[in-house]
Backbone as CSV, one residue per row, in Angstrom:
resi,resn,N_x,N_y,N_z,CA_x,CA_y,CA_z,C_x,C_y,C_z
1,UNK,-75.282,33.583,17.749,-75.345,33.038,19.111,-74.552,33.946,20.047
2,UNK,-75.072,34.492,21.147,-74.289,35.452,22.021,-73.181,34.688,22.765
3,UNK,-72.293,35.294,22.776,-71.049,34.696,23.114,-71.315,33.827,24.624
4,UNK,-71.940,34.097,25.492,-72.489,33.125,26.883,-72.797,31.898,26.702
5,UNK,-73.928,32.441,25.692,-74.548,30.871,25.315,-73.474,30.012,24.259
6,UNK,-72.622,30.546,23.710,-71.792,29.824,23.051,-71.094,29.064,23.941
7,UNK,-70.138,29.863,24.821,-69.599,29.429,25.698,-70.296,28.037,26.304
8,UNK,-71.387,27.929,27.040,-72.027,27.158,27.808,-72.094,25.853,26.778
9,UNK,-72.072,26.252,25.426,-72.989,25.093,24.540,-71.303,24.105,24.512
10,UNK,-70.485,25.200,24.504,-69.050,23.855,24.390,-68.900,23.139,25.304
11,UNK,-68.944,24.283,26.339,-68.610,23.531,27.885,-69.867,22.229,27.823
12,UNK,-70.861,21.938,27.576,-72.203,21.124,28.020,-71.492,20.161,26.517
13,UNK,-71.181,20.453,25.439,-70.430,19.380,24.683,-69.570,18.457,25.410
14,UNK,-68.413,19.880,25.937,-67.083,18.569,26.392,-67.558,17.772,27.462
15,UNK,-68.305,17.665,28.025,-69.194,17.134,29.132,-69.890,16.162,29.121
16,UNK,-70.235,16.125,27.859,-71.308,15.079,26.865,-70.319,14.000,26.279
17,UNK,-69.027,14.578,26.205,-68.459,13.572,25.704,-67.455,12.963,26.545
18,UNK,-67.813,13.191,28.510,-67.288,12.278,28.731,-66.157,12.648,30.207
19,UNK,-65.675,14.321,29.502,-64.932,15.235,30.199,-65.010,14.698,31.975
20,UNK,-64.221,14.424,32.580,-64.360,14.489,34.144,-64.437,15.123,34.427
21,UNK,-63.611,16.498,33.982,-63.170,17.804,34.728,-64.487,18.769,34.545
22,UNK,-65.226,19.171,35.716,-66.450,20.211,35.731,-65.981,21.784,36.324
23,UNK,-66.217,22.466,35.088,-65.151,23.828,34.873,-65.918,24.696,35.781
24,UNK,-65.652,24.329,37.089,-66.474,24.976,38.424,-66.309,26.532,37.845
25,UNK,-65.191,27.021,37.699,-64.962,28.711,38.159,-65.492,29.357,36.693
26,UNK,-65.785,28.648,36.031,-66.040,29.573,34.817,-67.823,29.042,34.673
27,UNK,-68.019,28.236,35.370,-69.895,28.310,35.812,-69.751,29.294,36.880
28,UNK,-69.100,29.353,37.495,-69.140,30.691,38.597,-68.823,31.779,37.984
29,UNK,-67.766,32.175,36.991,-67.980,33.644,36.293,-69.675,33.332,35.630
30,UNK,-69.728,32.626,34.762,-70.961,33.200,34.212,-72.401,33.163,35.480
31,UNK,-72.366,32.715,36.122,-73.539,32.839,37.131,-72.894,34.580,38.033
32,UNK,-72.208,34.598,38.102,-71.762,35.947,38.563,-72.461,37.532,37.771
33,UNK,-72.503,37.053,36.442,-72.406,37.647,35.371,-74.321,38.252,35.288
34,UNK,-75.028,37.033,36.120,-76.154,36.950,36.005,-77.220,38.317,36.203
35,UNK,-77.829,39.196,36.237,-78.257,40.465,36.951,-79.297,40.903,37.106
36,UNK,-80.475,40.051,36.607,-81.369,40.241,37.185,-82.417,38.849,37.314
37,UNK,-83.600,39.513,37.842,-84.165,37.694,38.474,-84.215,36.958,36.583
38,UNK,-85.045,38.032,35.859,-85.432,37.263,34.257,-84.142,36.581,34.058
39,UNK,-82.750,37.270,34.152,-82.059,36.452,33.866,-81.664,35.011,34.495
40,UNK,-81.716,35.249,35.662,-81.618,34.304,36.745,-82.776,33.062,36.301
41,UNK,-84.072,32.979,36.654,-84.332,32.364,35.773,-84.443,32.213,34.439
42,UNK,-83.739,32.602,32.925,-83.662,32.118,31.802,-82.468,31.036,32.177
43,UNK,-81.526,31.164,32.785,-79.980,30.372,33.760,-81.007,29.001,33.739
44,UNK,-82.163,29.261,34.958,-83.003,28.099,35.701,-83.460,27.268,33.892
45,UNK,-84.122,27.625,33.183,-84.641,27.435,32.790,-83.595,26.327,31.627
46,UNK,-82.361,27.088,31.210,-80.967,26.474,30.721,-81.227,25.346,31.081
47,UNK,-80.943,25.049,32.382,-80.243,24.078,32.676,-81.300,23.066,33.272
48,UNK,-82.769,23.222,33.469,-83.766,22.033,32.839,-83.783,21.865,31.853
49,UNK,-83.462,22.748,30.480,-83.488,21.890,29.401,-82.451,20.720,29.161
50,UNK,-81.260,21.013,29.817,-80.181,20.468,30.109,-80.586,18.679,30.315
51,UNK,-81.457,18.991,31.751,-81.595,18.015,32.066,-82.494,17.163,31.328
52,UNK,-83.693,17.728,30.938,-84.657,17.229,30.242,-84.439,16.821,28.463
53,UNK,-82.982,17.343,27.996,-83.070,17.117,26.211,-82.236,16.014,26.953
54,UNK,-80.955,16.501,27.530,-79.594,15.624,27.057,-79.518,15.087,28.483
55,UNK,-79.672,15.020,29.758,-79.257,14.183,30.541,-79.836,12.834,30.448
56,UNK,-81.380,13.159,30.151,-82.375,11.395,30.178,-81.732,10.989,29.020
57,UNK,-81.711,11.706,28.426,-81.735,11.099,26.954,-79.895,10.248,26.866
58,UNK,-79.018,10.563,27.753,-77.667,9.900,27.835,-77.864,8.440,28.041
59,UNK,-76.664,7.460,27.172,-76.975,6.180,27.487,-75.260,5.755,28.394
60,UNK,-74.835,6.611,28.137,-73.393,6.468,28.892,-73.428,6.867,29.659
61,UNK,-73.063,5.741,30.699,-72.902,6.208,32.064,-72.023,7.042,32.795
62,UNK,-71.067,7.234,32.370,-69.830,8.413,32.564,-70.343,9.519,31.931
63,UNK,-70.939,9.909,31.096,-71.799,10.639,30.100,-72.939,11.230,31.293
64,UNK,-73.229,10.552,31.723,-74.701,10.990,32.203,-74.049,11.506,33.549
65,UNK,-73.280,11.077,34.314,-73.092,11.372,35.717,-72.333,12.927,35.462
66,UNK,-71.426,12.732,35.029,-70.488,14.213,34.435,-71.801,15.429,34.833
67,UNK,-72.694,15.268,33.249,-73.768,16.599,32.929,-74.741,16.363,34.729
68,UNK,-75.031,15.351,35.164,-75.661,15.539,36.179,-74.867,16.243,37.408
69,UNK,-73.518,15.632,37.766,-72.846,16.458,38.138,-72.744,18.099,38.254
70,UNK,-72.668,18.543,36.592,-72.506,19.773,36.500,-73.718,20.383,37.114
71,UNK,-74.731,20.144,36.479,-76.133,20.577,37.046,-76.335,21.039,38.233
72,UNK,-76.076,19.936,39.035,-75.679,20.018,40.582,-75.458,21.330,40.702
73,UNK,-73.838,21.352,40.251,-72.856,21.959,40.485,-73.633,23.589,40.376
74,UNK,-73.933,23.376,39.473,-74.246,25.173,39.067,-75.578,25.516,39.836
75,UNK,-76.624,24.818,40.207,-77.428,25.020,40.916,-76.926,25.234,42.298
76,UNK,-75.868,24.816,42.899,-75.432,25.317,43.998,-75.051,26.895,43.772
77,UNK,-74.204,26.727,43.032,-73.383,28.360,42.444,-74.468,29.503,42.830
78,UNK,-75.773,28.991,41.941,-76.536,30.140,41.703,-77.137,30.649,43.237
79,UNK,-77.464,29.340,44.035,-77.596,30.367,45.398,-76.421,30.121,46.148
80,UNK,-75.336,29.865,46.259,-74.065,30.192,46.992,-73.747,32.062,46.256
81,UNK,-74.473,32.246,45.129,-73.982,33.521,44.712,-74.873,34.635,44.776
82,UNK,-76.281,34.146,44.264,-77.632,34.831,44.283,-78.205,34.713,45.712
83,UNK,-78.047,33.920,46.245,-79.286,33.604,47.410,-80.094,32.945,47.334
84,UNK,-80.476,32.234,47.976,-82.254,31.797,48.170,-83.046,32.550,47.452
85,UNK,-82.904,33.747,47.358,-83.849,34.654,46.728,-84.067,34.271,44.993
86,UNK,-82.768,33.261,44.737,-82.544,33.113,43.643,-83.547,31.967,43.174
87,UNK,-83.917,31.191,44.180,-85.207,30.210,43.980,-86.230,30.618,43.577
88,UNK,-87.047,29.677,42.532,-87.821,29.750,42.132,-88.869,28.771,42.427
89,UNK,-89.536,28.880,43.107,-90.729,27.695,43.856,-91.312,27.410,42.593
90,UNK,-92.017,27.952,41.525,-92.178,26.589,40.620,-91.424,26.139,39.582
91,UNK,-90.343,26.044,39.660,-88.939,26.061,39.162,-89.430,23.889,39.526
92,UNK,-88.823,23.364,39.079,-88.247,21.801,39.760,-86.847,21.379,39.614
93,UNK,-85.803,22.161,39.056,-84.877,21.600,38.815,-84.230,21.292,39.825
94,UNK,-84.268,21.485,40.972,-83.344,21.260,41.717,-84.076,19.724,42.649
95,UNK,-84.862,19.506,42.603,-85.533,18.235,42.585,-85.097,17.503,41.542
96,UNK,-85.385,17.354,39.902,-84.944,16.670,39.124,-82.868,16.426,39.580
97,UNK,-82.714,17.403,39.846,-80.719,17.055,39.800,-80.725,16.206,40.809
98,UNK,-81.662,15.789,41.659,-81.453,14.338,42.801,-81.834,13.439,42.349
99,UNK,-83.528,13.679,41.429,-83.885,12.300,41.225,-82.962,11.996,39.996
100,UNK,-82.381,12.106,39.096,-81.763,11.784,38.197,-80.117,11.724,38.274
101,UNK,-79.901,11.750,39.315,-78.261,11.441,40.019,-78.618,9.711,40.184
102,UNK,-77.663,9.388,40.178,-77.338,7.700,40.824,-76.232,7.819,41.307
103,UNK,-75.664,8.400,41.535,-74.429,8.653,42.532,-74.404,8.959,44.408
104,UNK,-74.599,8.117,45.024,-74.974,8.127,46.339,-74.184,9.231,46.617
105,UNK,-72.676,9.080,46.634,-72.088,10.042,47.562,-72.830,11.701,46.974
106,UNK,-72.923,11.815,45.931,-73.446,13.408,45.626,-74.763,13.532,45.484
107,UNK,-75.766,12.350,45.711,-76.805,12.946,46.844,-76.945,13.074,47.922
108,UNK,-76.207,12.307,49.313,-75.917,13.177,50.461,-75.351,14.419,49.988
109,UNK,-74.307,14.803,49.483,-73.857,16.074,49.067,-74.618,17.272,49.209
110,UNK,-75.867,16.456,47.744,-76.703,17.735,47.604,-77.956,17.774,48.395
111,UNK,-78.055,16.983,49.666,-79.782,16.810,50.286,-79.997,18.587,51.226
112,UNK,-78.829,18.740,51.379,-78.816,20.017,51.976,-79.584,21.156,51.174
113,UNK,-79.191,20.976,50.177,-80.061,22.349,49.090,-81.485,21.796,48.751
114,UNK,-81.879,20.537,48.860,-83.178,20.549,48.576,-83.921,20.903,50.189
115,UNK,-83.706,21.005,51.084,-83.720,21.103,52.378,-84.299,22.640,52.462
116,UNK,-83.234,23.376,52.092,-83.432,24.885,51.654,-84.881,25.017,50.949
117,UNK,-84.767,24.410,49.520,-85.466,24.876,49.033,-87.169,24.371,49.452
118,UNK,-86.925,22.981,50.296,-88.310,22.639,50.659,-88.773,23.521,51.656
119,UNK,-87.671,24.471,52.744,-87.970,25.456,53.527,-88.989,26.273,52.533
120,UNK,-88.794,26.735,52.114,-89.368,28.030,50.696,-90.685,27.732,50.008
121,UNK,-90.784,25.925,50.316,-92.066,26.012,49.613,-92.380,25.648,48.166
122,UNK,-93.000,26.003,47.401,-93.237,25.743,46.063,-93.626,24.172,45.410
123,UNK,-93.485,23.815,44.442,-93.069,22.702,43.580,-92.437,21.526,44.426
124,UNK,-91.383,21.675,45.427,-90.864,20.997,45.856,-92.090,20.228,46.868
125,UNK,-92.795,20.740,47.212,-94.097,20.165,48.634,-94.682,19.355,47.670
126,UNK,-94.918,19.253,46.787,-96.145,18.091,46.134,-95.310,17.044,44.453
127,UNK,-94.404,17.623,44.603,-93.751,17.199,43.064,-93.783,15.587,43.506
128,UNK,-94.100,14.773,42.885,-94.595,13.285,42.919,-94.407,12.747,44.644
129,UNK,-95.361,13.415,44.723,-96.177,13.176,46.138,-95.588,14.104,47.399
130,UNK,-96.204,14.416,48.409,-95.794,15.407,49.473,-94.266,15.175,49.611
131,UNK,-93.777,16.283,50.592,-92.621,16.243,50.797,-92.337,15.507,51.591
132,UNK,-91.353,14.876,52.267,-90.285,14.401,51.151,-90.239,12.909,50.536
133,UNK,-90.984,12.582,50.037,-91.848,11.030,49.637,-90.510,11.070,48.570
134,UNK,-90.906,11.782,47.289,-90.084,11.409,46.074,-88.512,11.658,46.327
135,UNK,-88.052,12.652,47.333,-86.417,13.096,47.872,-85.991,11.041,48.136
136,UNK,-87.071,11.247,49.094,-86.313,10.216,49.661,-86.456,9.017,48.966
137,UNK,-87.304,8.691,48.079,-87.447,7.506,47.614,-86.237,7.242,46.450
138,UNK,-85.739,8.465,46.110,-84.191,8.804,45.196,-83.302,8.033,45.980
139,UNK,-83.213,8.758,47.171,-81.803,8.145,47.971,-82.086,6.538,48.040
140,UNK,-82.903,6.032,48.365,-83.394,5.085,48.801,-83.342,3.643,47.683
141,UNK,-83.410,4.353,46.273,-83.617,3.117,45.527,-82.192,3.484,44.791
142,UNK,-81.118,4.665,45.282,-80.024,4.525,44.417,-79.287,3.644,45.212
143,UNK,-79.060,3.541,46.886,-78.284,2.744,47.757,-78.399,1.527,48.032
144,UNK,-80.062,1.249,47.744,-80.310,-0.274,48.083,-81.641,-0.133,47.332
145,UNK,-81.931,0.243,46.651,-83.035,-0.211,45.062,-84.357,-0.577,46.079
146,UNK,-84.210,0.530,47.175,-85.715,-0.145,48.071,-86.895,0.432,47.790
147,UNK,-87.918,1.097,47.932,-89.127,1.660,47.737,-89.400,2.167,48.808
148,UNK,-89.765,3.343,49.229,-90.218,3.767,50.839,-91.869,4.187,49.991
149,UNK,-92.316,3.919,49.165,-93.466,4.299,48.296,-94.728,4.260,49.416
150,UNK,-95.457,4.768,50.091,-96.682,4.601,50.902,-95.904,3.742,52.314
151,UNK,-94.923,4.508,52.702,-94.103,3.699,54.060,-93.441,5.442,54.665
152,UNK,-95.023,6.296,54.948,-94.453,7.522,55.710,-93.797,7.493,56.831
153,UNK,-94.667,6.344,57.749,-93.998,6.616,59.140,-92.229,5.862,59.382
154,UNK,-91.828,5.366,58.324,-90.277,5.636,58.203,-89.929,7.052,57.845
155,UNK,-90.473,7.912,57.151,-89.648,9.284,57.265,-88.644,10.078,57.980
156,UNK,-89.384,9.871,59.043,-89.017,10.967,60.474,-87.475,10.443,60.729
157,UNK,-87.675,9.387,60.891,-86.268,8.812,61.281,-85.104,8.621,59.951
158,UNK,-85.528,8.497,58.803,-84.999,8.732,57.586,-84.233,10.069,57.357
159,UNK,-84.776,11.278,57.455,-84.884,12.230,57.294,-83.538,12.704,58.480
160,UNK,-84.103,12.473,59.562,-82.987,12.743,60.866,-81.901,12.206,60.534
161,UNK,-81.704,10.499,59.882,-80.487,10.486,59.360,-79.548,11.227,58.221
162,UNK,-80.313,11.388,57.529,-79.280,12.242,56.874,-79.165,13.806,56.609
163,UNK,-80.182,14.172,57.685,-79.222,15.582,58.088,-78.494,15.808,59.242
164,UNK,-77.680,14.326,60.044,-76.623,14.251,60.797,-75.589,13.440,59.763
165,UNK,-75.619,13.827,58.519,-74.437,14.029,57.654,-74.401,15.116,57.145
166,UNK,-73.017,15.391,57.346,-72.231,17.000,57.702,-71.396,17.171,56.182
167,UNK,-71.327,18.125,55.476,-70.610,18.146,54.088,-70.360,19.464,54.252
168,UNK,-69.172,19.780,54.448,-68.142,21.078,54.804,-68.573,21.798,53.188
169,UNK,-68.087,21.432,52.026,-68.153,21.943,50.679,-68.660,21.152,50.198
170,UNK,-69.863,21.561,50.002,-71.029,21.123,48.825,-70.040,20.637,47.353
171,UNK,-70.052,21.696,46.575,-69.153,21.423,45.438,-67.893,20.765,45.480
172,UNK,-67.188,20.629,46.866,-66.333,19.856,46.570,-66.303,17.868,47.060
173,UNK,-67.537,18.206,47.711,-67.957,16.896,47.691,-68.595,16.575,46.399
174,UNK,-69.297,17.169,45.689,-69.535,16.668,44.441,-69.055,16.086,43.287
175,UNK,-67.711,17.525,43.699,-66.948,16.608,42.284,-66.005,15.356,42.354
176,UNK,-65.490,15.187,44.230,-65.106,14.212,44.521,-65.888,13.196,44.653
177,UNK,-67.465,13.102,44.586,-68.340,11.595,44.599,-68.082,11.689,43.064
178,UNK,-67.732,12.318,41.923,-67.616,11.905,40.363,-66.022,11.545,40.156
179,UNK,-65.195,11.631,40.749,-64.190,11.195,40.849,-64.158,9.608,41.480
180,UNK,-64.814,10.270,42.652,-64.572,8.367,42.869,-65.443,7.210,42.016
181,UNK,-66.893,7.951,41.380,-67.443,7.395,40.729,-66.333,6.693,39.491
182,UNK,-65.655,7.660,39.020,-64.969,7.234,37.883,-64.104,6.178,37.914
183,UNK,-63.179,6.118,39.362,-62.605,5.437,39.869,-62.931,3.776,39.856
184,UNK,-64.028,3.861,40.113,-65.079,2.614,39.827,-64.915,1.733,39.256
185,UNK,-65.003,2.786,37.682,-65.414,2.538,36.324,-64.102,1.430,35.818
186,UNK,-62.691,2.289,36.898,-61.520,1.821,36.032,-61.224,0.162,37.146
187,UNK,-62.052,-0.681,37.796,-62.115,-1.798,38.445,-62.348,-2.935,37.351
188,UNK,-61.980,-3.912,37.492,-62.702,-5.076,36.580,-63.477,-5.812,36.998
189,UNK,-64.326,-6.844,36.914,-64.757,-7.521,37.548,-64.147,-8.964,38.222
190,UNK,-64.145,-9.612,38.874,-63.256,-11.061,38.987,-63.948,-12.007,38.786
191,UNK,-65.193,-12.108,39.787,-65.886,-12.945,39.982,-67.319,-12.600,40.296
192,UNK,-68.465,-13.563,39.924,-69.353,-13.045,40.709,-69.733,-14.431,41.873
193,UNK,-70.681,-14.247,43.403,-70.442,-14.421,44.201,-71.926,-15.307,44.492
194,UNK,-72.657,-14.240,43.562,-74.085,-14.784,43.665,-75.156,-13.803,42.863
195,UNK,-76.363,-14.353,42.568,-77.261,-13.192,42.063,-78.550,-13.799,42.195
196,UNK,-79.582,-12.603,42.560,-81.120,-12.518,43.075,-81.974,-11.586,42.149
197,UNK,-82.954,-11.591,41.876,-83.977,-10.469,41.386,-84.156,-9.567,41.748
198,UNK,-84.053,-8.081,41.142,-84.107,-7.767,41.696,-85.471,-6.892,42.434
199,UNK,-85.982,-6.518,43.486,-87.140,-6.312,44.383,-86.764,-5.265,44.756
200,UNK,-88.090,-4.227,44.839,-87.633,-2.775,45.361,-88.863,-3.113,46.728
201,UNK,-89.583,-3.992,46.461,-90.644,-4.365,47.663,-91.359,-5.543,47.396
202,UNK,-91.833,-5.768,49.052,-91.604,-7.319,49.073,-92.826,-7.655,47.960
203,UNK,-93.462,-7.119,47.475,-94.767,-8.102,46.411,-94.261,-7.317,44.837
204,UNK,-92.953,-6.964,44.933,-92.556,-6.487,43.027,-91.092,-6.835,42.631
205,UNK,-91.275,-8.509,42.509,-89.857,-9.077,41.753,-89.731,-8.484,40.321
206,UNK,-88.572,-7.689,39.838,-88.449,-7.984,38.730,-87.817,-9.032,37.586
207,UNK,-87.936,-8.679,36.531,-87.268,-9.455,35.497,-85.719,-9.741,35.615
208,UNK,-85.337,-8.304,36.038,-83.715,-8.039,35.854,-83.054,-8.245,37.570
209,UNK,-81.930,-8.706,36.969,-80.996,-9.169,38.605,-79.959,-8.221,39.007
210,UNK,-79.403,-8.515,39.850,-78.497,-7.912,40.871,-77.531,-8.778,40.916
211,UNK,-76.242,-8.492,41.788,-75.333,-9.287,42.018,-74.322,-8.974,43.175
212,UNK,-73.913,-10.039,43.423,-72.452,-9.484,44.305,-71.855,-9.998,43.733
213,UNK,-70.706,-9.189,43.616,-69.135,-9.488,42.628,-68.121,-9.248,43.373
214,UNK,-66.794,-9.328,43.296,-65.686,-9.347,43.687,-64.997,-8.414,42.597
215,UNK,-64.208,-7.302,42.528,-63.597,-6.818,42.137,-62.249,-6.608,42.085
216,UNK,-61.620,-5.852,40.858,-59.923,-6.427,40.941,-59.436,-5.457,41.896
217,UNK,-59.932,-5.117,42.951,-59.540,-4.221,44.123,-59.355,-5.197,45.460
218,UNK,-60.031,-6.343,45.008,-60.391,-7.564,46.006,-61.295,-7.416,46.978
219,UNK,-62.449,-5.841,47.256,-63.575,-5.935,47.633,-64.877,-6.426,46.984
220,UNK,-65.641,-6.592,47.471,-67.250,-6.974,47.697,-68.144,-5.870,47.035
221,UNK,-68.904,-5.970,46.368,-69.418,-5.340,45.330,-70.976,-5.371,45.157
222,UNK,-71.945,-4.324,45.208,-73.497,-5.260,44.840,-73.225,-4.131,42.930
223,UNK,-74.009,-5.094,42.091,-73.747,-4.569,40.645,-75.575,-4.732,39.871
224,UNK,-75.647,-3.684,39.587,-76.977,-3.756,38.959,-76.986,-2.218,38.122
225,UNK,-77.935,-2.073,37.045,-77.749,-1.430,36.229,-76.689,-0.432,35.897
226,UNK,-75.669,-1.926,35.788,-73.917,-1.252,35.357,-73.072,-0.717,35.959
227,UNK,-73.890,-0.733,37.568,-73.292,0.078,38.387,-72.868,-0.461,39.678
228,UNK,-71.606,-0.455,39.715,-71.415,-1.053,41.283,-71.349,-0.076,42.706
229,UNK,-71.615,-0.912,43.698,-71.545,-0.066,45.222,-70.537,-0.825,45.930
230,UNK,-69.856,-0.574,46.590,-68.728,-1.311,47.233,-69.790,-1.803,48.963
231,UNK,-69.330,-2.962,49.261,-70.387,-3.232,50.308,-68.667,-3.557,51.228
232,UNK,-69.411,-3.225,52.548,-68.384,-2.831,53.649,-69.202,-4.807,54.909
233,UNK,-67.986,-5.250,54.860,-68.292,-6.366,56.014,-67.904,-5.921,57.408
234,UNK,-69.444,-6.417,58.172,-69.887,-5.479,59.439,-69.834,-6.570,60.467
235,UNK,-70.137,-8.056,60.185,-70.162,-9.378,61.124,-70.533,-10.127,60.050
236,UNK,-69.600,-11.498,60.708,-70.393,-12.843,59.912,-70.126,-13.676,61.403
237,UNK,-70.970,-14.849,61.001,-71.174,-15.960,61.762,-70.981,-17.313,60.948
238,UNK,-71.062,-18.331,61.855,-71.092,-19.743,60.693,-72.326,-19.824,60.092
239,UNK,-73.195,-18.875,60.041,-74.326,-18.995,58.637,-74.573,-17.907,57.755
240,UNK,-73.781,-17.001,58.233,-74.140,-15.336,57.057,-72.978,-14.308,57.223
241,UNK,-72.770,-13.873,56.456,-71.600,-12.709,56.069,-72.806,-11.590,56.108
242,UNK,-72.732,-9.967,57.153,-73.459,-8.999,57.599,-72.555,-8.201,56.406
243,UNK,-73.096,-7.209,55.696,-72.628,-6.601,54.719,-73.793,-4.981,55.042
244,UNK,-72.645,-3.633,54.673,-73.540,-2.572,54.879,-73.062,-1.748,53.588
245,UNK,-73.953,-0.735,52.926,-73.421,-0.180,51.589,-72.282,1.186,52.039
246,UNK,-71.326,1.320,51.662,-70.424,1.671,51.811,-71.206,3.323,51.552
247,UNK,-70.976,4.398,52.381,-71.838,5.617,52.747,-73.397,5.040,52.510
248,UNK,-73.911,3.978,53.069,-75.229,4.150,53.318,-75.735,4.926,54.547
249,UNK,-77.015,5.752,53.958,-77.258,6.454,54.998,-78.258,6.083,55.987
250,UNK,-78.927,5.410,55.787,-80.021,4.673,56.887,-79.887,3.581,57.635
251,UNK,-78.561,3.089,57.919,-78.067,1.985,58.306,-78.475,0.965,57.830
252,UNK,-79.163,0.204,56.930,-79.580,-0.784,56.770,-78.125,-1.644,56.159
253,UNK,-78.630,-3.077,56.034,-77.621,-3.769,56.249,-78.203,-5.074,55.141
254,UNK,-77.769,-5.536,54.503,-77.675,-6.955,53.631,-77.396,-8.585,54.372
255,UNK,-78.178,-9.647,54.764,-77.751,-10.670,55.488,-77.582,-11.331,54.259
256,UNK,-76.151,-11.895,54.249,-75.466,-12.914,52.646,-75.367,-14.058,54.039
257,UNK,-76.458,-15.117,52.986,-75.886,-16.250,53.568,-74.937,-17.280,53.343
258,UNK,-74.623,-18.320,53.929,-74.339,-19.211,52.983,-74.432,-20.235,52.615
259,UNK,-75.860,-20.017,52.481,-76.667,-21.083,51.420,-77.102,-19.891,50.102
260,UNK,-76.260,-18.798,49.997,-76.550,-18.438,48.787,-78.224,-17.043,48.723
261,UNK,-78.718,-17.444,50.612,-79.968,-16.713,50.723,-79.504,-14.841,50.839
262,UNK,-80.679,-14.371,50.906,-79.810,-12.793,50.844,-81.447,-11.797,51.213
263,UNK,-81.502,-11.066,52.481,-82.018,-10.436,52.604,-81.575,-9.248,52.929
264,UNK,-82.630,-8.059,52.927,-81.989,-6.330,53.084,-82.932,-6.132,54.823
265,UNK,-82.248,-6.055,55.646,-82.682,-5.715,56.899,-82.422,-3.715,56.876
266,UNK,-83.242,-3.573,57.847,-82.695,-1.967,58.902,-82.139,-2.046,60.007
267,UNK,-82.448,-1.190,60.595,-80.992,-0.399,61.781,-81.752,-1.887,62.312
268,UNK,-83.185,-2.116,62.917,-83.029,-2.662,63.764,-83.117,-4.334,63.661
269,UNK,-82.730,-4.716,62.180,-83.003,-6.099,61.730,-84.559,-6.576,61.539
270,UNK,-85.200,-5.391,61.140,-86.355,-6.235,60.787,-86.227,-6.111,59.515
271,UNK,-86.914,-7.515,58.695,-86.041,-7.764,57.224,-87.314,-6.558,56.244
272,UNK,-86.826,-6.128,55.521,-87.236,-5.297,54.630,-87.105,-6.010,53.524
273,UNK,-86.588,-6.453,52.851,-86.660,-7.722,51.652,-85.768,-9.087,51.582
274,UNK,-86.917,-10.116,51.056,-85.846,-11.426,51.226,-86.019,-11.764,49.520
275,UNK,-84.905,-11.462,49.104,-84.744,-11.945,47.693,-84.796,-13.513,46.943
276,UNK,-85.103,-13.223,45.924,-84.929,-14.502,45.084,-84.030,-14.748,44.458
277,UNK,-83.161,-15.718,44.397,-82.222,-16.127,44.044,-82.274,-15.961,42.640
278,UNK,-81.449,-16.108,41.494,-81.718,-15.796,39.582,-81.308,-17.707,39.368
279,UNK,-82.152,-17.720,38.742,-81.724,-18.977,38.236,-80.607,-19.077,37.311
């Protein structure tokens, strides 16, 4: 095994098992190291297998965010170091490192580089449906589990929102949304508050629920596949507590009532889903 790839195979171990720490400068020596395009993409090609053996295949959630993290991480490297030139239009990885993040804060992070690369063309214009259908339907169902699925003429205004979010350092917003992610992890639960089905659109209830919880931080919480979002209180009245997801990027907003009802409105309160309560 050539000593690179050795290298890489420990580093993508300690990572697997859990590691917080993402060994930025020594993915930057070896992407440095890189010298020509074949190599540049065999790099590309690394680190879809990456994603495709061992990220899906992770059942730990600290496990999975870490290697997605890194991914990120080094796909920035390679054009913060190579260039644009370093893209590969039928390449997808840099599409897969969004859709397979669940970490809100480090997909604002990274919407900037898919931005780039949708400039350029390729893979990115049609990869599960025109651009930016599948980008955004990532952000969209990691912050509030919604569907923008055949709902284009929200784009425009979608889109405008979150490229008036500004991220000075890419990589160092990244590794700080896995930090705070972790941060999370170390909360308990207290209580829960209430729970609904959960709906990504208004005609597809599923089986599995959602929740708001209370945490031993003493904030407000929505919790669904293991994962909590901290929800930020925006107004209440004597019939509903106004709740918004803490860095949500499209303004939308949660009406908690209290009779226990719970819908997902937008900027301008027209309701986008009214949930069902879980028995």
């Amino acid at each position: 095994m050539k000593k690179t790839h050795l290298i890489s195979f420990i580093l993508l171990l300690a990572i697997s098992r859990g590691f917080s720490q993402i060994p930025v400068e020594t993915y930057r020596k070896e992407i440095q190291e890189l010298s020509s395009k074949k190599e540049i993409n065999t790099y590309w090609n690394k680190l879809t297998k990456i994603d495709q053996e061992v990220l899906v295949n992770a059942t730990d959630l600290k496990t999975a965010d870490s290697i997605s993290i890194s991914n990120m991480i080094r796909t920035v490297l390679v054009f913060e170091i190579h260039g644009m030139e370093a893209y590969n239009p039928n390449g997808v990885l840099p599409i897969l490192n969004l859709a397979h993040n669940y970490i809100g804060k480090s997909q604002l992070a990274y919407w900037p580089i898919l931005v780039k690369c949708a400039k350029l063309g390729g893979a990115i214009e049609s990869f599960g449906g025109k651009y930016p259908a599948y980008q955004l339907e990532s952000v969209s169902l990691t912050f509030y589990n919604y569907s923008l699925f055949n709902q284009e003429p929200k784009y425009p205004k979608l889109i405008e929102r979150l490229q008036d979010i500004k991220t000075d350092n890419t990589i160092d917003a990244l590794l700080n949304a896995l930090e705070h992610q972790n941060k999370l992890r170390a909360l308990n639960e207290v209580s829960v508050l209430n729970e609904w089905y959960l709906q990504s659109a208004t005609d597809r209830i599923d089986e599995k629920t959602f929740s708001f919880v209370i945490m031993s931080d003493n904030n407000v919480y929505t919790k669904s596949y293991r994962r909590i979002q901290k929800l930020e209180l925006v107004d209440s009245n004597s019939e509903a507590k106004i709740y918004k997801v803490e860095n949500g990027p499209f303004g939308w907003k949660y009406v908690y009532g209290n009779d226990g009802s719970l819908r997902l409105i937008d900027d301008a309160d027209n309701i986008l889903i009214q949930y069902t309560l879980a028995n």
